[in-house]
Each structure stands twice: as structure tokens, then as C-alpha cells.
C-alpha positions in Angstrom: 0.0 0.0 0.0 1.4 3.1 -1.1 0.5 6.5 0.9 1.4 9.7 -0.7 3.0 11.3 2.5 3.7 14.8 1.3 -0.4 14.9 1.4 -0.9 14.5 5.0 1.8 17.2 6.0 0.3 20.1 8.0 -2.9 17.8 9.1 -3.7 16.1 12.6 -4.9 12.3 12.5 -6.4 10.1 14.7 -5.1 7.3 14.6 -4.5 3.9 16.4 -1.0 3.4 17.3 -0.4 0.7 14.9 -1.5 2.9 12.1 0.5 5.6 13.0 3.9 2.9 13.3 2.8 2.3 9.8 2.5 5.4 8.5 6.2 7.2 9.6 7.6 3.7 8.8 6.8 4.4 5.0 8.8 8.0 5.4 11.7 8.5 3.5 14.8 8.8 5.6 15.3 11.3 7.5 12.2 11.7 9.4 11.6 12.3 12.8 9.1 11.2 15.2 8.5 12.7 18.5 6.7 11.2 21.6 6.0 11.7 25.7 8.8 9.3 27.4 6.3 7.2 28.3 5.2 6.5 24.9 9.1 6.1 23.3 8.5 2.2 23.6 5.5 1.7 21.3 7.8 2.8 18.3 11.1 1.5 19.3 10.9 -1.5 17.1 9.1 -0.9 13.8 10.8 -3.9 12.2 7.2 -5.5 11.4 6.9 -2.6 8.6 10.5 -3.5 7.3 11.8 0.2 9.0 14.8 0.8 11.3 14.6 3.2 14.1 17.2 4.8 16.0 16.1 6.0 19.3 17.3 9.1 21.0 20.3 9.5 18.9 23.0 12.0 19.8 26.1 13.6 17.7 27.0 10.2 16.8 24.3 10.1 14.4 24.4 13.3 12.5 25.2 12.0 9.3 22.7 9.1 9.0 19.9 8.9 7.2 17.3 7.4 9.2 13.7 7.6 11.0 14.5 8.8 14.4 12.4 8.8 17.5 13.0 11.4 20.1 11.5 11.9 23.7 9.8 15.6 23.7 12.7 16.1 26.9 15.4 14.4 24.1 14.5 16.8 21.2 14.7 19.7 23.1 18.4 18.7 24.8 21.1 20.8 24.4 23.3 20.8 21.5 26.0 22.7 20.2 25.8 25.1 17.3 28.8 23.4 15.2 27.8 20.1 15.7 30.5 18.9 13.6 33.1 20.6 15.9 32.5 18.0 18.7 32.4 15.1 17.2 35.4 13.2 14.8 34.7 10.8 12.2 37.5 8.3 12.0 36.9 6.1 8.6 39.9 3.6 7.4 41.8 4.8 4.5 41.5 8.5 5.6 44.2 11.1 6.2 44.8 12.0 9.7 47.9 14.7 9.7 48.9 13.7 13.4 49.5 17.5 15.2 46.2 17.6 13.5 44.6 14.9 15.0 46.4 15.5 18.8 44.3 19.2 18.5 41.6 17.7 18.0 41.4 15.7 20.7 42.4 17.8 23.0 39.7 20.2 22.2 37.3 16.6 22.7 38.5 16.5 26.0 41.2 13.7 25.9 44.6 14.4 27.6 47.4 12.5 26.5 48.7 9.7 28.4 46.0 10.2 30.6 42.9 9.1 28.1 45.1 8.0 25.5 48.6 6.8 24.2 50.4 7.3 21.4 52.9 4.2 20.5 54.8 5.0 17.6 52.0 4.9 14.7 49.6 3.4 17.1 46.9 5.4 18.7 45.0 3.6 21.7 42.1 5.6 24.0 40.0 3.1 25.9 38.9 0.6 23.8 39.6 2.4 20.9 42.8 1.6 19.0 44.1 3.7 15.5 46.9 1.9 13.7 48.4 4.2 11.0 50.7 4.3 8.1 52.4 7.5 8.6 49.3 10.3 8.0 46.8 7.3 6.7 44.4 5.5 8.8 45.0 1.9 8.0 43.2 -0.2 11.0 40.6 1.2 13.4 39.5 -1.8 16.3 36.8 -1.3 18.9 37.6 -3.6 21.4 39.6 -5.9 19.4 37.0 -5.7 16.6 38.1 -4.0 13.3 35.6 -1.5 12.0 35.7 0.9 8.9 34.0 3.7 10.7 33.8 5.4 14.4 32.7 8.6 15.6 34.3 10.0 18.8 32.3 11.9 20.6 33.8 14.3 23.3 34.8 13.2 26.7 31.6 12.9 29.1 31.5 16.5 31.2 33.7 18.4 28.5 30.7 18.9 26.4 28.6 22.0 28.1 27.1 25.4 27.7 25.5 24.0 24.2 23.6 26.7 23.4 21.1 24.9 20.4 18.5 22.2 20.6 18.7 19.1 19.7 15.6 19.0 17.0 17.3 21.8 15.0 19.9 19.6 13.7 18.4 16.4 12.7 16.0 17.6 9.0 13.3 15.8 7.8 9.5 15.7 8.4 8.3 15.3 11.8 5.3 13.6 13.4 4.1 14.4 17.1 2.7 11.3 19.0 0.3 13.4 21.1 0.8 16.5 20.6 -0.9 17.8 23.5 1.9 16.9 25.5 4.4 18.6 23.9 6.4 21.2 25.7 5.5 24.6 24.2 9.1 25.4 24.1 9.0 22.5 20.7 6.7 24.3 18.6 8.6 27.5 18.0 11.2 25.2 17.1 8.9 23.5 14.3 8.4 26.9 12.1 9.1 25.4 8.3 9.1 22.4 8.6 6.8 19.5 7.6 4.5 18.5 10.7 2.3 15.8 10.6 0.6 15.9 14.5 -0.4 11.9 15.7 -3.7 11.8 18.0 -5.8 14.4 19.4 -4.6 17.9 21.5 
């Protein structure tokens, strides 16, 4: 069954729960769906429908096109400005310049020899460990476990006085499980963009 989405921007449906899984599951990535807390678990899993949700996501996530869920509390957390400033995308086969990269994570938080060791052309923080080939990125391992692609996100307490929200940064059409509920501080925050408001309120 094909719905032409586009058509039911801007309008407020009743719906059963189910019905409204369905519906943002057939969204084109990105989308957005926000709900009360208490209500987060009815869409955690819409694999039924064939879509992949990622709850709650944070900087980790910026690049990713996906159908996110967000708690009214989670879409209006702080986030910085220059979201890309706080977070560093490590990809095999990359060029990392290494003054570079030591800036970098300095300005994350991490100290070196106290959050991470450099060994030659070996990089190691926690379970994290970059083996180079003089400026090129040539292994990446999370805990023992080679992967193509991490993002580091800054260390836990460095990362305050964000001045943005949260919702402003993630694009896409965006559906409010009762809206009713919805801090007022979310609506202002709305202005352009494609709304499609779940329930009644």
C-alpha cells in the first residue's frame, strides 16, 4: 500500500497506534518522530513494517539517514551550534595529519597519556585503538573488533554550555505522537518544517 505522505503534512490524524507505526515507517529517511517518554517504547521497534529506528540518537548520528524517535525532553536537549566541531569521524583509509589529530582531541576532552597513548603509529584511548601508516588511517579496532568507521564523541562533562537544541539539527518531516503533551518550548522550534501531529490535542 502506497501513501502519498507529502499529502498529510500540516494535518492532525487520529489514529491507532499501529497505524501511525505504519504510516512514519513508510517515510523517506530522515524523518523524525516525537513522543512523551512514556510512549518512546511503542515505536522502538518498527521492524514489522521493514523500518529501522534509531532511538534518541545523539552527535553520533548526525550523518545518518534514518527515522529517528525522540523523547519531547530528548528533542529539546542541548546541542552545540557546530555540531561537527564535537564530534570526529574516523573512517579507514582517511588522512589523519597527526598535530592535526592531537588538537583535535584535546579540544574533545582527551589528555594525552591520561585518556590516550600514542605508540609510535599506534593510537590507543580506551577501547579504541588507530593503527596508521604515517598520516593514513590503515586499522581502526573497537575492542579488538576491526571496524571501517567510528565517531568519537567528546569526553563525558567536556561537552557544556551548548547553546542549540537538539531538534534543530536532525532535517526531515516530523510527526508528534500526542501533541498535547508537547512542551510549548517544541513548537517555535517547528516553524518550516513538515509536521504531521499523531492523535488528538
Amino acid at each position: 500500500m502506497e501513501i502519498a505522505l507529502e499529502r498529510i503534512y500540516g494535518h492532525r490524524l487520529a489514529l491507532p497506534q499501529v497505524g501511525a507505526a505504519l504510516l512514519f515507517s513508510q517515510e523517506v529517511p530522515p524523518a523524525l518522530l516525537l513522543a512523551p517518554e512514556a510512549r518512546l517504547r511503542r515505536y522502538r521497534d518498527l521492524s514489522a513494517f521493514g523500518a529501522r529506528v534509531y532511538v534518541n540518537p545523539g552527535l553520533e548520528a548526525l550523518e545518518e539517514k534514518a527515522l529517528f524517535v525522540f523523547s519531547y525532553e530528548e528533542a529539546l536537549a542541548p546541542f552545540p551550534e557546530d555540531p561537527s566541531a564535537w564530534r570526529l569521524l574516523l573512517e579507514v583509509g582517511r588522512a589523519y595529519p597527526r598535530e592535526a589529530l592531537l588538537s583535535r582531541l584535546l579540544k574533545l576532552g582527551y589528555a594525552r597519556d591520561e585518556d590516550y597513548r600514542v605508540l609510535g603509529e599506534v593510537l590507543e584511548l580506551g577501547p579504541l585503538r588507530l593503527e596508521f601508516f604515517g598520516e593514513e588511517l590503515e586499522r581502526l579496532l573497537w575492542e579488538g573488533e576491526p571496524r571501517r568507521r567510528h565517531v568519537l564523541l567528546p569526553k563525558p562533562g567536556k561537552a557544556e554550555g551548548f547553546t542549540s537544541r537538539k531538534l534543530r539539527h536532525f532535517p526531515g518531516p516530523v510527526y508528534l505522537d500526542t501533541p498535547a503533551l508537547a512542551p510549548k518550548e517544541l513548537f517555535p522550534l517547528l516553524a518550516g518544517r513538515p509536521v504531521v501531529a499523531l492523535g488528538v490535542g
